[in-house]
C-alpha positions in Angstrom: -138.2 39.9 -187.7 -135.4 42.6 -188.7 -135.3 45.4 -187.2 -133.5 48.6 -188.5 -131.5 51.2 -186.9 -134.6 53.6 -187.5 -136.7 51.0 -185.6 -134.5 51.0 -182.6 -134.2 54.7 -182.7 -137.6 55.1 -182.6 -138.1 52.6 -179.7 -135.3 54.5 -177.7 -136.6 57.9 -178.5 -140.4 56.6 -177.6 -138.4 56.5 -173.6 -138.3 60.7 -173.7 -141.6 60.8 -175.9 -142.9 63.5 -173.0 -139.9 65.8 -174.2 -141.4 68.0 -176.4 -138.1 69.3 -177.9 -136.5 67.0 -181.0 -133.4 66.6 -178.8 -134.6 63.6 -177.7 -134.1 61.8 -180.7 -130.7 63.1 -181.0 -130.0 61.4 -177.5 -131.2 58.4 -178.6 -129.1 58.1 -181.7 -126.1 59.1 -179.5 -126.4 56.2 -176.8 -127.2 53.7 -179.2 -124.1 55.0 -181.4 -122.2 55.3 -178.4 -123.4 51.6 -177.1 -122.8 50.1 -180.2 -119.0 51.6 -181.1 -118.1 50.7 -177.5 -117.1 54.3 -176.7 -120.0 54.0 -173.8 -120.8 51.0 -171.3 -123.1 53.6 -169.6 -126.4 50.7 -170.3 -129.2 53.5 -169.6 -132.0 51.6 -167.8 -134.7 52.9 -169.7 -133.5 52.1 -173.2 -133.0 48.5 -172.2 -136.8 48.8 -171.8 -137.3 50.0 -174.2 -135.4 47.7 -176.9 -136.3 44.4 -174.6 -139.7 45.8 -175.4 -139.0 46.1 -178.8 -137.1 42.9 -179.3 -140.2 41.3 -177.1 -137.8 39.9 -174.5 -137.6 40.0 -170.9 -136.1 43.4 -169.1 -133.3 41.5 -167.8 -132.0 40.1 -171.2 -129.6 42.4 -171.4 -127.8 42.2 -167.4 -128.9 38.5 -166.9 -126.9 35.6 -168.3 -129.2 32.9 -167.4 -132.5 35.3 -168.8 -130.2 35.7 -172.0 -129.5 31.6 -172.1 -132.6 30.7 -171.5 -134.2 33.3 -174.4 -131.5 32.4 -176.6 -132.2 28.7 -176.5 -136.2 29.2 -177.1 -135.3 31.5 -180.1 -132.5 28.5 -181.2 -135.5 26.0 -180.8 -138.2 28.1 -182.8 -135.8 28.5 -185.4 -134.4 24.9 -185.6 -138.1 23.7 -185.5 -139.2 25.9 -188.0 -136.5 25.6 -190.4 -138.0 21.8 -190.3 -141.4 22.9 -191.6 -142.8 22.7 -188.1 -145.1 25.3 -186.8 -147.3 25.8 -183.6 -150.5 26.9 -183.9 -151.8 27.9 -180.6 -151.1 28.3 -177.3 -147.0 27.0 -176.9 -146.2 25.6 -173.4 -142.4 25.8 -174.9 -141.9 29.3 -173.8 -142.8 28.0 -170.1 -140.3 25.2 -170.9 -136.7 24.9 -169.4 -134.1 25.0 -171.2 -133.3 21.6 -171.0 -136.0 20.2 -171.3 -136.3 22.5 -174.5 -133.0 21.3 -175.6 -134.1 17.0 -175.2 -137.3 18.3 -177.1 -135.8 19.8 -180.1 -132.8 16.2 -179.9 -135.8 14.1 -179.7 -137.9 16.3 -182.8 -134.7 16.0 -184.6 -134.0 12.7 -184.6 -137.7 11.8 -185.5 -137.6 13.9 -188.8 -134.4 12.8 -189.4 -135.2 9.3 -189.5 -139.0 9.9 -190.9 -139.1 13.1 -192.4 -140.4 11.6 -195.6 -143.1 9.9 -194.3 -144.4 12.7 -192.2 
């Protein structure tokens, strides 16, 4: 899924949804303008909620270089096996998975289509 600037906005501005005045949209749009020009490292806990919310990840995507590896290489793995017509219907133990195991999974998947596809 894409997500636009007016998404993320919205997501960020849903943090200072009790703030009654509009300003807290304005806010919103600044950080993230700020964040994403590089002008500001100032990474304003409650936005990083609010987009790992957004972005359906965990909190600590954004300060964690392991959390980001492993998410990164589940996302790489559903779009590797999905690009191969594959799909999961269900309950999918691969998000409990590490990474990898994850990683010898989607080899091993490979492999198989790639010598069988045809026949599958």
């Amino acid at each position: 899924m894409r997500f636009t600037t007016a998404d993320i906005i919205e997501a960020l501005a849903s943090v200072d949804a009790d703030d009654t005045e509009a300003g807290a949209i304005r806010s919103a749009e600044e950080w993230l303008a700020a964040m994403r020009s590089g002008t500001s490292s100032e990474a304003d806990p409650r936005y990083l909620r609010a987009l790992a919310a957004l972005f359906r990840v965990p909190p600590n995507y954004f300060d964690d270089d392991l959390v980001a590896a492993q998410v990164d290489a589940r996302i790489a793995f559903t779009v590797a096996t999905a690009s191969r017509g594959i799909r999961f219907l269900g309950p999918c133990r691969a998000s409990s998975m590490d990474v990898e195991l994850l990683h010898d999974l989607h080899v091993l998947l490979v492999d198989v289509l790639d010598r069988h596809g045809s026949q599958l």
